[in-house]
C-alpha positions as CSV (number, residue, x, y, z in Angstrom):
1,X,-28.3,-19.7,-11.7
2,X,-29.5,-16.0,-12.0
3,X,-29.9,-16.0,-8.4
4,X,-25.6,-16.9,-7.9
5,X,-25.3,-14.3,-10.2
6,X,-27.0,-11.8,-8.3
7,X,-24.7,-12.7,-5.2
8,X,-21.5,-12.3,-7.1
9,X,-22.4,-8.9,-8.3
10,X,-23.9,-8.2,-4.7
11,X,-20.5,-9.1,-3.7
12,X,-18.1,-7.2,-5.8
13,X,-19.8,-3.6,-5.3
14,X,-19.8,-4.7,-1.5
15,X,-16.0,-5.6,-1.8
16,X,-15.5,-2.1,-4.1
17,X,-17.2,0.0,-1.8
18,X,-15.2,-1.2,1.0
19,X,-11.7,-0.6,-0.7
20,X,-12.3,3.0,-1.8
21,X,-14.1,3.8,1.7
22,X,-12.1,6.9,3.3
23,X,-10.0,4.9,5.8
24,X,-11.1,5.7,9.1
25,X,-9.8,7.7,11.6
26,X,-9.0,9.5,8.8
27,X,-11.2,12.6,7.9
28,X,-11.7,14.6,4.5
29,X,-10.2,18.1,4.8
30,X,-11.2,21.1,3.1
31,X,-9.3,22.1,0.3
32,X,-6.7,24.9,1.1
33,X,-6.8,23.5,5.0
34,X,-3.5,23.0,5.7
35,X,-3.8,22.7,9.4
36,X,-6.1,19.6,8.7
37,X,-3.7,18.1,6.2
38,X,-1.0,18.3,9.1
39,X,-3.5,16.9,11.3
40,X,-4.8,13.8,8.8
41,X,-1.2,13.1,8.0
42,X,-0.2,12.8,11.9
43,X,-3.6,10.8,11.8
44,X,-2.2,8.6,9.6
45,X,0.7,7.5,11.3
46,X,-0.6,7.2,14.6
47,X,-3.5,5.0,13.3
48,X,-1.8,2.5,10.9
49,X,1.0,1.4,12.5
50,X,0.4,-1.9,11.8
51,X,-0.5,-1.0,8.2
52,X,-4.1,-2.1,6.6
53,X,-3.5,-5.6,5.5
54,X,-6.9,-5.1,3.2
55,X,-5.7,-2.5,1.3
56,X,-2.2,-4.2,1.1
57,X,-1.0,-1.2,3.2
58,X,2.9,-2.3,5.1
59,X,3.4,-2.1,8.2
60,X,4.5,1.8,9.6
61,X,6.2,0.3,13.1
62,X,8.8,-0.9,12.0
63,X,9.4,-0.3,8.3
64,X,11.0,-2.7,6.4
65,X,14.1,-1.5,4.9
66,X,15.8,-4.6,3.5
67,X,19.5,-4.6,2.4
68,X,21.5,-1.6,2.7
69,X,25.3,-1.5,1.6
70,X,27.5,1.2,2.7
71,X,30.9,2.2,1.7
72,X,33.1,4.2,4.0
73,X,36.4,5.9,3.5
74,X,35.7,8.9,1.1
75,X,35.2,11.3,4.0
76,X,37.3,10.0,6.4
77,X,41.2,8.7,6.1
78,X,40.7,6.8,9.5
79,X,37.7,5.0,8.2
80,X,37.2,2.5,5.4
81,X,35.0,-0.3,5.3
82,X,32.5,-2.0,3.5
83,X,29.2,-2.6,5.7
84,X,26.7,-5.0,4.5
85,X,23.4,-4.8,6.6
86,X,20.6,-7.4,5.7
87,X,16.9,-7.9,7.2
88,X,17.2,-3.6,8.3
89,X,14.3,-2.1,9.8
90,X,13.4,1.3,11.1
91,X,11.8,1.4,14.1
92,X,10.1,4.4,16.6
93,X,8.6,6.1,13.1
94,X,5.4,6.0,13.8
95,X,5.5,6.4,17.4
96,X,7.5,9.4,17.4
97,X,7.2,11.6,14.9
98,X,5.9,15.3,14.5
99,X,4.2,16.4,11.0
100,X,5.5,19.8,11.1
101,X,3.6,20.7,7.7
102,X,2.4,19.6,4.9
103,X,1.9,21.0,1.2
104,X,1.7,21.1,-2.5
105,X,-2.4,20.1,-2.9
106,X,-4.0,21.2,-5.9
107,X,-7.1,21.7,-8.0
108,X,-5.2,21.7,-11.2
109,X,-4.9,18.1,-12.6
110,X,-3.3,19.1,-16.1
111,X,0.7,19.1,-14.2
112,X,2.0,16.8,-11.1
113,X,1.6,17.3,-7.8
114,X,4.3,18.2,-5.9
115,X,4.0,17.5,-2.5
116,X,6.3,18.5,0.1
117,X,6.1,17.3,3.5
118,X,8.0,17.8,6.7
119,X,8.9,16.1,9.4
120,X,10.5,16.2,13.1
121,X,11.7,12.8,15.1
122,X,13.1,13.0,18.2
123,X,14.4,9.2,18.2
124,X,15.1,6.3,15.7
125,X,16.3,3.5,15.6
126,X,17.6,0.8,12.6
127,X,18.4,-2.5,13.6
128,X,20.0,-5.1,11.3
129,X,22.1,-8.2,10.4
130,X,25.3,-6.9,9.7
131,X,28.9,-7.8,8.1
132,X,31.6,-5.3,7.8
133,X,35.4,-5.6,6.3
134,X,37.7,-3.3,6.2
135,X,39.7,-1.2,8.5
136,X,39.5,1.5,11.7
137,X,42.6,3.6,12.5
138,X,45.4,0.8,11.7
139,X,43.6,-1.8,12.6
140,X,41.7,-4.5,10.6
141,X,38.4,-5.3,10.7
142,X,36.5,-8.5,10.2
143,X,33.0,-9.2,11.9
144,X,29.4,-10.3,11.8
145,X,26.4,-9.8,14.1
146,X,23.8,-7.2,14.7
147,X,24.0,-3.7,14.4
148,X,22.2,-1.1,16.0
149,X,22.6,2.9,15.2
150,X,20.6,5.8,17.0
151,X,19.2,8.5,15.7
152,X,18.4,11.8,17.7
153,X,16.3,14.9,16.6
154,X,16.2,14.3,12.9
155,X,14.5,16.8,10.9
156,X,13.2,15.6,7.6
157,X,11.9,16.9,4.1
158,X,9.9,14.6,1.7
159,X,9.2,15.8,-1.6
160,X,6.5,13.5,-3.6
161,X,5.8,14.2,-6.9
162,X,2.7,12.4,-8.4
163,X,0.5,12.3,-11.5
164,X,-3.0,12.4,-11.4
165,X,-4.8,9.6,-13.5
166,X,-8.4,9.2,-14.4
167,X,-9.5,6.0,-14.5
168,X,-12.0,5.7,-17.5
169,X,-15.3,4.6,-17.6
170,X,-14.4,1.4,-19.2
171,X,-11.3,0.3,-17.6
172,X,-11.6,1.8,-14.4
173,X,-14.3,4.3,-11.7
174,X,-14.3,7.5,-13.4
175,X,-12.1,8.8,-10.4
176,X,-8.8,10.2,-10.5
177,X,-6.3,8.7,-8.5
178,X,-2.3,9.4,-7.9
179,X,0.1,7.8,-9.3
180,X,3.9,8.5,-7.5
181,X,6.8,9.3,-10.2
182,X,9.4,10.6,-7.7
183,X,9.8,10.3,-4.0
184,X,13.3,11.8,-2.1
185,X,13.9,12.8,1.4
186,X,16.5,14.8,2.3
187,X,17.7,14.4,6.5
188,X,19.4,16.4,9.3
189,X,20.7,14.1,11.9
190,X,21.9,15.9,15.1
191,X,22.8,12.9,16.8
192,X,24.3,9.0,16.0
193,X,25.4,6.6,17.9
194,X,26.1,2.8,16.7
195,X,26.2,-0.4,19.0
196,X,27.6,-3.7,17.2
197,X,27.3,-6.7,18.5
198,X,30.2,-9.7,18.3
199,X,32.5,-6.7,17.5
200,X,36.1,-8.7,17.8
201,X,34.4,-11.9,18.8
202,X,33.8,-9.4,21.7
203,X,36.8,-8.7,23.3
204,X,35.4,-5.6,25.1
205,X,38.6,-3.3,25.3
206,X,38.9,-3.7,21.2
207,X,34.9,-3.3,21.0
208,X,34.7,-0.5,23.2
209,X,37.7,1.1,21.5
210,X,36.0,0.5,18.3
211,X,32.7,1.8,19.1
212,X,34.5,5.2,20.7
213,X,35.9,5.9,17.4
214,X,32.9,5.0,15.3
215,X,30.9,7.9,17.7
216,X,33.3,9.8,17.7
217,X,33.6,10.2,14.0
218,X,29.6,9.8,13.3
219,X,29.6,13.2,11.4
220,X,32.2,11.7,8.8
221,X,30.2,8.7,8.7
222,X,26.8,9.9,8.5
223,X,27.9,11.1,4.8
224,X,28.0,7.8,3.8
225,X,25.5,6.1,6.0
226,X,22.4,8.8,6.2
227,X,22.0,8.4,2.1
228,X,21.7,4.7,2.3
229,X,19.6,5.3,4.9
230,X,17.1,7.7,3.0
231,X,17.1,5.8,-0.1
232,X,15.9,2.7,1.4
233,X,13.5,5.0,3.6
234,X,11.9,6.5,0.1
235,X,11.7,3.0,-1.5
236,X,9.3,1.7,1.5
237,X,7.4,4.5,2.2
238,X,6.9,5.4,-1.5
239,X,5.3,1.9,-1.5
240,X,3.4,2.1,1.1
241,X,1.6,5.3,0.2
242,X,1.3,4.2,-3.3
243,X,-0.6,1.1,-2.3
244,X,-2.7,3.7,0.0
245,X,-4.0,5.8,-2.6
246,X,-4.4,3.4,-5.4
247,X,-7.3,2.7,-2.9
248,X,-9.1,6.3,-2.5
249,X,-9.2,8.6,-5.2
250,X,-7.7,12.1,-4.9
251,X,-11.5,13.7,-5.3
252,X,-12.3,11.9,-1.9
253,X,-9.2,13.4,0.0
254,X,-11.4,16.6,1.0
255,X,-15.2,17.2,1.6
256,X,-17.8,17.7,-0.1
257,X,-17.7,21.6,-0.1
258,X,-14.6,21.7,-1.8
259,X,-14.8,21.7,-6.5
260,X,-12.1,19.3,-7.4
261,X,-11.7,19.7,-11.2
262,X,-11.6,15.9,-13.2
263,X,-8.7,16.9,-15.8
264,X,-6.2,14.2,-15.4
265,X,-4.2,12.1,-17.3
266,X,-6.0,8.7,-18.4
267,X,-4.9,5.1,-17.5
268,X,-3.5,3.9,-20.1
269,X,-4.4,-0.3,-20.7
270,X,-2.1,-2.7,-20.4
């Protein structure tokens, strides 16, 4: 009996050690390196595309971005629709984009973080389910099918505020780890284009028509579209990094060399 209970315990500092193990590639940075922060962040994308299942980590390529409902016509006298898009997904993220920088690291634990991150991608792509009623010009429309809409040189800035909380002794490591309380991103688009399938049970003079106008008039559109867009962008990546560094405490972010002070808040129990 003594001996199974050995094994457990052998077991659960194994499985411990292996969750709060710096995720390789990844590399520790010196605090106040802002070059390697860029670096570890582009890191990060290139490496976990797939996510890290073990760490419960979603997938970066694509990124899920569930249902998004738009409603056009505020910006645009031509346009007004409602445009339902289910099972949305972002794709060319993680392939393609630049970290142009990276800050907001600090040593002081007593006040939020607030990060602020930028970055550049030359092409993306959502794909969805979509259903749309409303009208174009004069003319009604009514239609189903999928829905694709290109994005070209979008510049983006993430801000990402987080506390830092120490996990006590007896509920937790000792460690401080972050916990995210706000997460926006703010886009430029330069480009956008949209394809929709089954567009007039695809009559191609009214579909082409159609699409013409719908290009033609992206920057009226964007206003409505680009939010939707960004919100459900912040809700999956907030996610996703949340479930990332409930895994590695903030101490283990940089090397050795560098005095992180232990002054956060406390988890409180449940």
């Amino acid at each position: 009996m003594q001996f199974v209970i050995v094994l457990v315990l052998i077991a659960g500092i194994i499985a411990t050690l292996a969750v709060d193990e710096f995720p390789k590639p990844l590399e520790r940075c010196h605090f106040g390196n802002e070059t390697c922060y860029v670096e570890q962040a582009q890191n990060f994308f290139r490496a976990f595309k797939s996510g890290i299942p073990d760490r419960g980590v979603a997938s970066l390529e694509p990124i899920d971005l569930g249902t998004l409902r738009v409603e056009s016509g505020g910006h645009s006298a031509s346009l007004q629709f409602n445009l339902l898009m289910t099972d949305a997904k972002l794709y060319n993220l993680a392939n393609s984009v630049v970290v142009k920088s990276l800050k907001g690291f600090t040593k002081d634990f007593s006040k939020p973080l607030k990060l602020v991150l930028m970055l550049y991608m030359p092409d993306l792509e959502v794909r969805a389910k979509y259903d749309v009623n409303g009208k174009i010009l004069i003319l009604p429309i009514v239609s189903t099918g999928d829905i694709v809409i290109k994005l070209s040189q979008v510049q983006a800035k993430l801000r990402i505020v987080a506390d830092p909380v120490k996990r006590g002794h007896g509920d937790g490591d000792g460690h401080t780890y972050l916990n995210i309380t706000d997460f926006k991103t703010v886009t430029k688009v330069k480009e956008g284009h949209f394809n929709l399938s089954n567009l007039f049970s695809d009559n191609r003079e009214l579909r082409e028509s159609t699409l013409k106008v719908l290009n033609d008039e992206w920057d009226a559109l964007a206003a409505d579209i680009q939010p939707k867009i960004n919100e459900a962008c912040d809700r999956s990546f907030r996610a996703i990094l949340q479930h990332l560094w409930d895994n590695i405490p903030y101490e283990e972010f940089f090397d050795s060399e560098s005095s992180i002070i232990h002054t956060g808040k406390k988890a409180m129990k449940s």
